[in-house]
N, C-alpha and C positions, 0 to 999 in steps of 0.2 A: 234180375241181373246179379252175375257172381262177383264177389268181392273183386277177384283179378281183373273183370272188365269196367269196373265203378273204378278203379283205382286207374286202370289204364287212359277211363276216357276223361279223367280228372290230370291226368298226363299231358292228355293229347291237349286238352281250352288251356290250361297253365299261360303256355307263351300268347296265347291271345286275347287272355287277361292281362298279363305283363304288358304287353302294348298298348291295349285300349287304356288302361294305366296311366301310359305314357302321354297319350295323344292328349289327351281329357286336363291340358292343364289351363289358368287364366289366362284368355288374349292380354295379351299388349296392346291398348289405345295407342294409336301415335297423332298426331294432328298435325297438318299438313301444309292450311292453307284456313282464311276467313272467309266459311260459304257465305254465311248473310247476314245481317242482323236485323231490327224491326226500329225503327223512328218513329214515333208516335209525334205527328204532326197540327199544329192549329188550323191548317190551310195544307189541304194536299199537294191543291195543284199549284198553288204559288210557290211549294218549297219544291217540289218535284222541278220545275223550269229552273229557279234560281240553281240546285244541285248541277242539271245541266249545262246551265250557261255556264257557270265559275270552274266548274271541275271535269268538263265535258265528261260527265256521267249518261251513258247510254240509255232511252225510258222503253220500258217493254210493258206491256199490259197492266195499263193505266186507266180504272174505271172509278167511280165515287169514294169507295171505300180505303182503296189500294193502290199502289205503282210498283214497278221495280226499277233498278235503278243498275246498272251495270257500268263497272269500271276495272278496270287492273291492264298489264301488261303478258309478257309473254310466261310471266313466271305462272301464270292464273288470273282467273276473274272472281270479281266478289258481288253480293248482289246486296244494294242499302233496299230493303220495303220500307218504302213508305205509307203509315196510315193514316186516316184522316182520325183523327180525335174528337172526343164529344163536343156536340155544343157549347159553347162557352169555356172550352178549354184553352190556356191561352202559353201552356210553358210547353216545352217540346220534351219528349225520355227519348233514350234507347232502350229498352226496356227487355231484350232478347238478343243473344249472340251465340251463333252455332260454327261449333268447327269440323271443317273438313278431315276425315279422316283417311290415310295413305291408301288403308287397304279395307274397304267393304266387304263383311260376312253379317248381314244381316241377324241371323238366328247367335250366332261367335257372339255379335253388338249385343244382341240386347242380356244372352247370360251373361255376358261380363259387367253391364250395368247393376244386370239383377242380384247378381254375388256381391255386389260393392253396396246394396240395400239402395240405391237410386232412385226405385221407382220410375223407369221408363215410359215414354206413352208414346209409340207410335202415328209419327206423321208419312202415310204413304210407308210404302216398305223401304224406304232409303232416309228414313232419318229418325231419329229418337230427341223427344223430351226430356227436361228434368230440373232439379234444381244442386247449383253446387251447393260447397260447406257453410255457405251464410243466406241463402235461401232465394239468388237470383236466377235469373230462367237461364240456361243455357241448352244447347242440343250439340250432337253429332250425326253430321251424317256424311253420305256418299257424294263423291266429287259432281253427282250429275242429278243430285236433288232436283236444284234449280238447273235450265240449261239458259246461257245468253245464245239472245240470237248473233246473226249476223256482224261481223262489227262494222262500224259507219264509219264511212268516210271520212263524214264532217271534221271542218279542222275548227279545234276548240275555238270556243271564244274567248277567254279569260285562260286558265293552265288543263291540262289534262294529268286529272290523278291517275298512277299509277298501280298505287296498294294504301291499304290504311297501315302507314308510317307506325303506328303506337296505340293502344287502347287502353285506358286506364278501370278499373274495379277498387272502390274504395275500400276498407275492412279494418275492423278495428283490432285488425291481428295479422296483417301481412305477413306475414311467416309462416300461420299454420295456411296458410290463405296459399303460398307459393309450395308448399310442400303437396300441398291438396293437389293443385293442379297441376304440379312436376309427376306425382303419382300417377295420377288418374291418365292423361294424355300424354306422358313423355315428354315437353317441352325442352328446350335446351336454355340454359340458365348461362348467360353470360355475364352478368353484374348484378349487383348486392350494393344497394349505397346506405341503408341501413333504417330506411323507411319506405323504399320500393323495390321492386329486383325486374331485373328486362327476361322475360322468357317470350323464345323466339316459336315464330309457327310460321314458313316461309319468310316470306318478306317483312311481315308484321312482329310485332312484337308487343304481346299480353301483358299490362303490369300493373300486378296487385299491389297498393296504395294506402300506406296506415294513412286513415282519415283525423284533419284534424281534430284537436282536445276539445271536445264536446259533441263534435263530427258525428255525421250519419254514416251508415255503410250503403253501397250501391244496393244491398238488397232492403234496404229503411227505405232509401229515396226512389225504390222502382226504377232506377236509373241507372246505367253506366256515367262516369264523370264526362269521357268525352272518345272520341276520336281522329286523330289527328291523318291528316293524308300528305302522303309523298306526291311531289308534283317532278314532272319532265320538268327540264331545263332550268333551273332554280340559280335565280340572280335575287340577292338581296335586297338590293335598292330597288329595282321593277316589282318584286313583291308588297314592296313595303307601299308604291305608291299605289297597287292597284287595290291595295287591303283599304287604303285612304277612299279610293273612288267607291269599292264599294261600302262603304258605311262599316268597316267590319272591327272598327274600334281596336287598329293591331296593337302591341307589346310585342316589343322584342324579348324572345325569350335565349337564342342563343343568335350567333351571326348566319348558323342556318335554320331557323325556324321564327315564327311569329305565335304568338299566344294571341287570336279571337275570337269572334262568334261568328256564325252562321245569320239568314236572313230570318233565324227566329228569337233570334241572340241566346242563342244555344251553346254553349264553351266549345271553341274546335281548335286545331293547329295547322297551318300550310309549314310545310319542312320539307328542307333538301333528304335525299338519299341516305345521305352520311350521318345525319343527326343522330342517331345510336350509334353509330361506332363510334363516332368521337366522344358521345359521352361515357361510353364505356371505359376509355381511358383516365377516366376521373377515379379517385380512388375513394373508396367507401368511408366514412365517417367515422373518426376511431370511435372503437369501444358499442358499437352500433350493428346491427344485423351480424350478418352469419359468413358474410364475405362470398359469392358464387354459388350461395345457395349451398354450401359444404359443412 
């Protein structure tokens, strides 16, 4: 090859290097929506029913091991698995939370985990493992991991949950804990009270939680702290007395929410809709957090 043709065809790839260039930059995670998370149960099938009955939680493929659990509205659906716990186990975790992300590119997922040092592990081709910044499991995947079936009829028995209202992650550094995952997933950051911050993912809303002074972090306790669900139709005083019938040891935590357990006495919350905005209108703590995450 002569000089003028090496020169020429180093001409010609130029602009098709400048593009692949271009294209070859990191995805953007964005998270969407709460595909699922994992409940590690004493008793499968008695927490599985009670989920149903109290929060008409949908049951899909329900055998020894495992159930699922389907709930949400029109915004999306989320799936709680339920497992059954070893022998003699007697306290309940969440112990796994995976988010939906907007837009699925498989091969996109996992370089972008992989540039960020995560360590991905492929569950089926529509979802990834891993663990975040303080070493709890979480995943991302495709809106149709899990699919729910059908939806039922049935009209609840007790309230039907709409979305899980709030999720909390303990950490003994909420800040670098809210920046991690403002990073990684895009979340939207609407308050900062100067020991937790709201970031939203749909309807839900993710919040990392300095744990109390001596406190474990959710990845110590193998545990998420709790999950709280949005119910239809939310009257205060009808919640408060069904929280009484059933055994669920309420506290009032604002006039639209109750702070209490589950049938494993599990830390949970029934809350109106509005329970995050209104508290967003609280103003952060002087001298305390970062203020919107800013």
């Amino acid at each position: 090859m002569s000089r003028r043709q090496f020169v020429g065809g180093v001409t010609v790839f130029a602009p098709a290097l400048v593009m692949a260039a271009k294209t070859e930059q990191p995805l953007q995670l964005k998270a969407a929506w709460v595909n699922h998370y994992v409940y590690v149960a004493p008793d499968l099938n008695k927490t599985t029913d009670w989920y149903h009955e109290v929060f008409d939680m949908q049951i899909d493929h329900r055998n020894a091991k495992e159930a699922h659990l389907w709930y949400g509205d029109a915004g999306g659906d989320t799936c709680m698995i339920v497992r059954q716990a070893p022998a003699g186990t007697t306290e309940a975790k969440i112990i796994n939370f995976a988010f939906t992300l907007e837009n699925w590119d498989k091969k996109a997922v996992e370089a972008e985990l992989k540039r960020r040092g995560l360590n991905p592990v492929a569950d089926t081709g529509k979802c990834f493992r891993f663990k975040d910044m303080e070493g709890f499991d979480i995943a991302v995947c495709a809106k149709d991991f899990l699919k729910r079936p059908a939806h039922s009829n049935e009209n609840p028995q007790v309230w039907k949950a709409l979305s899980a209202n709030h999720i909390v992650e303990n950490s003994t550094d909420y800040g670098k804990l809210r920046d991690w995952y403002k990073d990684l997933l895009n979340l939207r950051i609407s308050h900062d009270s100067g020991r937790d911050v709201y970031m939203w993912l749909g309807d839900t809303v993710w919040i990392p939680t300095a744990s109390r002074a001596g406190g474990k972090t959710s990845a110590e306790l193998g545990t998420l702290d709790h999950v709280a669900y949005t119910i239809a139709d939310y009257n205060n005083d009808a919640v408060k007395a069904q929280l009484d019938r059933l055994g669920m040891k309420p506290h009032q935590d604002t006039m639209l929410s109750f702070n209490c357990v589950d049938v494993n006495n599990f830390k949970t919350q029934v809350c109106d809709k509005q329970l995050v905005p209104e508290a967003e209108k609280r103003p952060p703590n002087a001298g305390r957090g970062r203020g919107n995450g800013k």
